[in-house]
Each structure stands twice: as structure tokens, then as C-alpha cells.
SEROFI-93287 format. One record per residue (C-alpha): x negated, y negated, z negated. Coordinates in steps of 0.25 Angstrom, whole numbers, plus 5000, padded with zeros to 4 digits. Example, Ala and Ser with C-alpha at 12.3 -4.5 7.8 and 13.67 -1.06 7.14 Angstrom:
<pt x="4951" y="5018" z="4969"/>
<pt x="4945" y="5004" z="4971"/>
This chain:
<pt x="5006" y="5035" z="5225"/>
<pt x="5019" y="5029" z="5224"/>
<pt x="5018" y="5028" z="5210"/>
<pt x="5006" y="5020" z="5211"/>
<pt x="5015" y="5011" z="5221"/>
<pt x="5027" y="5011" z="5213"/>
<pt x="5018" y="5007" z="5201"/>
<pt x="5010" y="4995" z="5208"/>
<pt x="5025" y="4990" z="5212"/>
<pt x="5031" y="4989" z="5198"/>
<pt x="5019" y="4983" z="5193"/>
<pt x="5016" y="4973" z="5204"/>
<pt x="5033" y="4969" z="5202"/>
<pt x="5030" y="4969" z="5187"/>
<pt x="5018" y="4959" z="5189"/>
<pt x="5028" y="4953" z="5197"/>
<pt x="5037" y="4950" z="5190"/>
<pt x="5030" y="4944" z="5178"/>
<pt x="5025" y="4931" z="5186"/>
<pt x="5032" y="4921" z="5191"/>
<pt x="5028" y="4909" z="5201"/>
<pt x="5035" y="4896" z="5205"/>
<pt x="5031" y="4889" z="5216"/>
<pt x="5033" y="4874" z="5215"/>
<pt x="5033" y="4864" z="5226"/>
<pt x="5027" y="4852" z="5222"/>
<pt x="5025" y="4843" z="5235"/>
<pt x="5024" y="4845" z="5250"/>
<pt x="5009" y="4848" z="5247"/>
<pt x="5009" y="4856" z="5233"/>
<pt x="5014" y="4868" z="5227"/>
<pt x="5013" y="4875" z="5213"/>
<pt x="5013" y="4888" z="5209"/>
<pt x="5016" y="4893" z="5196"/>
<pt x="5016" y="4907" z="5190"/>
<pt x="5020" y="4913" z="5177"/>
<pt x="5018" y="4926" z="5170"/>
<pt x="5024" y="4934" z="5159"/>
<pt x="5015" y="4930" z="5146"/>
<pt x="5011" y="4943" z="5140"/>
<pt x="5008" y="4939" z="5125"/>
<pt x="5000" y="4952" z="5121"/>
<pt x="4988" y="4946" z="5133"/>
<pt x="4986" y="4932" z="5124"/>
<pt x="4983" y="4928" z="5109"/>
<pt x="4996" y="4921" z="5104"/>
<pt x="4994" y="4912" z="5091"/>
<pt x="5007" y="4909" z="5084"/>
<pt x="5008" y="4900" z="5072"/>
<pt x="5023" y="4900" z="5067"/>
<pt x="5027" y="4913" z="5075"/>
<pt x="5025" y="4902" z="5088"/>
<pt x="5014" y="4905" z="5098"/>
<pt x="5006" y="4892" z="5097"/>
<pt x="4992" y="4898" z="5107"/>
<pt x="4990" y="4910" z="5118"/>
<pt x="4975" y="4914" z="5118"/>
<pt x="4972" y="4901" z="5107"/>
<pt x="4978" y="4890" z="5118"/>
<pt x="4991" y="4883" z="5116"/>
<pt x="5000" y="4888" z="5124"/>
<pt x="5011" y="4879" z="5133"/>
<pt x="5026" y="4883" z="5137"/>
<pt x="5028" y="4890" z="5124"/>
<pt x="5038" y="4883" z="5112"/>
<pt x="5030" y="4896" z="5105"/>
<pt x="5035" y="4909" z="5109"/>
<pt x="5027" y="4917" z="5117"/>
<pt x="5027" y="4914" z="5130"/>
<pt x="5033" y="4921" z="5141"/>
<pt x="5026" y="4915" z="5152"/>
<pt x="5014" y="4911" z="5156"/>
<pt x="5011" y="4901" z="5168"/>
<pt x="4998" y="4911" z="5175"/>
<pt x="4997" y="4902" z="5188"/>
<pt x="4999" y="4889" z="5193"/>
<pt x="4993" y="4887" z="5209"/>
<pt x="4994" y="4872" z="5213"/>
<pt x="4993" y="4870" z="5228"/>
<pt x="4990" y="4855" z="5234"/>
<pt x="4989" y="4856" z="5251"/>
<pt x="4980" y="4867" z="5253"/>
<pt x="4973" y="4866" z="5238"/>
<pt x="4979" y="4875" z="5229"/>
<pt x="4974" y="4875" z="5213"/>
<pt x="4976" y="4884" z="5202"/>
<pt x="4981" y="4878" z="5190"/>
<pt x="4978" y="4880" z="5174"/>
<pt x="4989" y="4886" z="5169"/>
<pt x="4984" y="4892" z="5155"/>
<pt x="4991" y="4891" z="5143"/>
<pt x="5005" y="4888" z="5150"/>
<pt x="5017" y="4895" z="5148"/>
<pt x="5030" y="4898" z="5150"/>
<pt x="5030" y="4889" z="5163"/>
<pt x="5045" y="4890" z="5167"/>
<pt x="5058" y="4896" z="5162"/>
<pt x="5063" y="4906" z="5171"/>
<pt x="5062" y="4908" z="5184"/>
<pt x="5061" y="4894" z="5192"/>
<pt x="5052" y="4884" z="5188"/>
<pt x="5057" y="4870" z="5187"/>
<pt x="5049" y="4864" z="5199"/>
<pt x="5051" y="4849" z="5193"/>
<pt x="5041" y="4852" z="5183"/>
<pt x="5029" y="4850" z="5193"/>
<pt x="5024" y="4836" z="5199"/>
<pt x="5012" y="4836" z="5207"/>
<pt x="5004" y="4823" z="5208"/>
<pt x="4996" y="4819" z="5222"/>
<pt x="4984" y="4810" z="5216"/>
<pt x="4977" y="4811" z="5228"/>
<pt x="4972" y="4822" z="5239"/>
<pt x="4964" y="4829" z="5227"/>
<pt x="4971" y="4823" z="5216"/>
<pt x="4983" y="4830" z="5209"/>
<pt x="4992" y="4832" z="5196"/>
<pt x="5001" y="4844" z="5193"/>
<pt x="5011" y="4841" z="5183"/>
<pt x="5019" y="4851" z="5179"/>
<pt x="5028" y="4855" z="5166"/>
<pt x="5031" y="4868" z="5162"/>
<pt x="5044" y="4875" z="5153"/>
<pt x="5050" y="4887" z="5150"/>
<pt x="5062" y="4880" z="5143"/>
<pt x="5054" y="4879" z="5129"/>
<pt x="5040" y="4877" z="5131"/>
<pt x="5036" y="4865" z="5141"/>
<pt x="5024" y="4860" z="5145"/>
<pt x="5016" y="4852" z="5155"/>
<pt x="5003" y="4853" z="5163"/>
<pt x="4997" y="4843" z="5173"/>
<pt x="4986" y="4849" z="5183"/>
<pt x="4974" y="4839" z="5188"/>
<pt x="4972" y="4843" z="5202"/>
<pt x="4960" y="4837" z="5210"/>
<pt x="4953" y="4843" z="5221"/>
<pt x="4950" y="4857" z="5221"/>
<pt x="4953" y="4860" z="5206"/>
<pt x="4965" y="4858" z="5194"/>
<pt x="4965" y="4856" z="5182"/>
<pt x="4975" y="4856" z="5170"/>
<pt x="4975" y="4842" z="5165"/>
<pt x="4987" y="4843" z="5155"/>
<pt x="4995" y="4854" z="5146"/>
<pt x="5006" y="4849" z="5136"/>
<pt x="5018" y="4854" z="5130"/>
<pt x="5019" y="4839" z="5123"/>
<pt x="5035" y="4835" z="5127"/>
<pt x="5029" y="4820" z="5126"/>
<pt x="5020" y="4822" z="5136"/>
<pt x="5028" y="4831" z="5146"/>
<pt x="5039" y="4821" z="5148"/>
<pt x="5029" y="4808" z="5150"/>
<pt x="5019" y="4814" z="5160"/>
<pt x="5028" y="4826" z="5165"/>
<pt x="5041" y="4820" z="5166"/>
<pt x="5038" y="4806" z="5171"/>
């Protein structure tokens, strides 16, 4: 019995240990949470064209300058008032570098009552990206993904 104990410990520290989460601040009213987890490349088909990973399962993959990632983003919660939504978050990784997530990266925009955008941009040092989020009512949506320099700096950094 205190096998069975000591081995549900290690494994619950080692599931632990392979998430992290950042909780951002984003007003008075909202709040983002954001998690990440080890990417394990043996679970996914990884294309490579010039020795660069180019796709994960056939889809181009973002927060990557084509090394396998280490990271992938495995949950984003996004809580207005009392309304909280769960955001698409396939196909992104390596979200941050290191531990603390740089909470500058994420705007939210009030529209109206049931009328938001989430902007928010996405870097491991290497591979950056940006992502915008429709939020209206009761459901989200991803509007934008783009890893276009171009576009990041005009609509991301205004």
C-alpha cells in the first residue's frame, strides 16, 4: 500500500512538473490563463524539409524557427466578469521563454458588454507569433494566427 502511495506521489509531481501556467491580469474585469506543456515529438507526425520541421500532424506550426519544439501552448481560459471562454490554442508553440511570461504581450479590447478582442503575441526568443481572439457573447473564436513580422508590428505593437 505505501508503494501504491509513494508511486501515485512521483507521478502526480512528475505531471506536475511538465505544465506550467501564467496567470495574466488584463483589467479590473478580465483575466487570462495560459498553460504550456512539455511537447513530446514521438505523440505527432513531424514533416521536415531541409532538416527544419516545416508541419506537426500536416498543419503549420507557429513558435518554431524549425527545430522541434519544446513546448506546446495546451490551454488558454479567458475570464470576462463572470463569463469565462475557452480559447483555441492548436498549432501554437513554445509560448514563452522560461519561466515568467512577459504580461505586456496581452491587450484586451472592450467593444461592448458582449463584444471583445484578445490580442496577444507569443515568443520563445526565436519563434514569435500573434494570435487575436473574437469574443462575442457566449462563444470565441480564433480570428488571426501569424508569424508575419510585418503584420505583428502594425496591428500588435500599435
Amino acid at each position: 500500500m505505501k508503494f501504491i502511495y509513494f508511486l501515485f506521489l512521483l507521478l502526480s509531481q512528475n505531471s506536475w512538473s511538465q505544465q506550467d501556467y501564467a496567470r495574466i491580469i488584463l483589467d479590473e474585469n478580465s483575466s487570462l490563463e495560459i498553460y504550456r506543456e512539455v511537447f513530446n515529438p514521438k505523440e505527432y507526425k513531424i514533416e521536415y524539409k531541409d532538416n527544419r520541421v516545416i508541419s506537426i500532424n500536416n498543419i503549420p506550426l507557429f513558435g518554431s524557427d524549425g527545430e522541434i519544439p519544446k513546448f506546446k501552448l495546451s490551454k488558454a481560459i479567458l475570464k470576462i466578469g463572470e463569463k469565462i471562454y475557452n480559447l483555441q490554442v492548436d498549432n501554437m508553440y513554445n509560448p514563452w521563454f522560461g519561466k515568467d511570461v512577459n504580461k505586456n504581450h496581452f491587450e484586451i479590447i472592450h467593444g461592448g458588454e458582449n463584444d471583445h478582442i484578445l490580442k496577444a503575441r507569443f515568443s520563445d526568443g526565436a519563434g514569435s507569433y500573434a494570435s487575436e481572439w473574437l469574443i462575442e457573447w457566449n462563444s470565441s473564436i480564433r480570428g488571426i494566427i501569424t508569424k508575419d513580422e510585418i503584420i505583428i508590428q502594425a496591428y500588435f505593437e500599435n
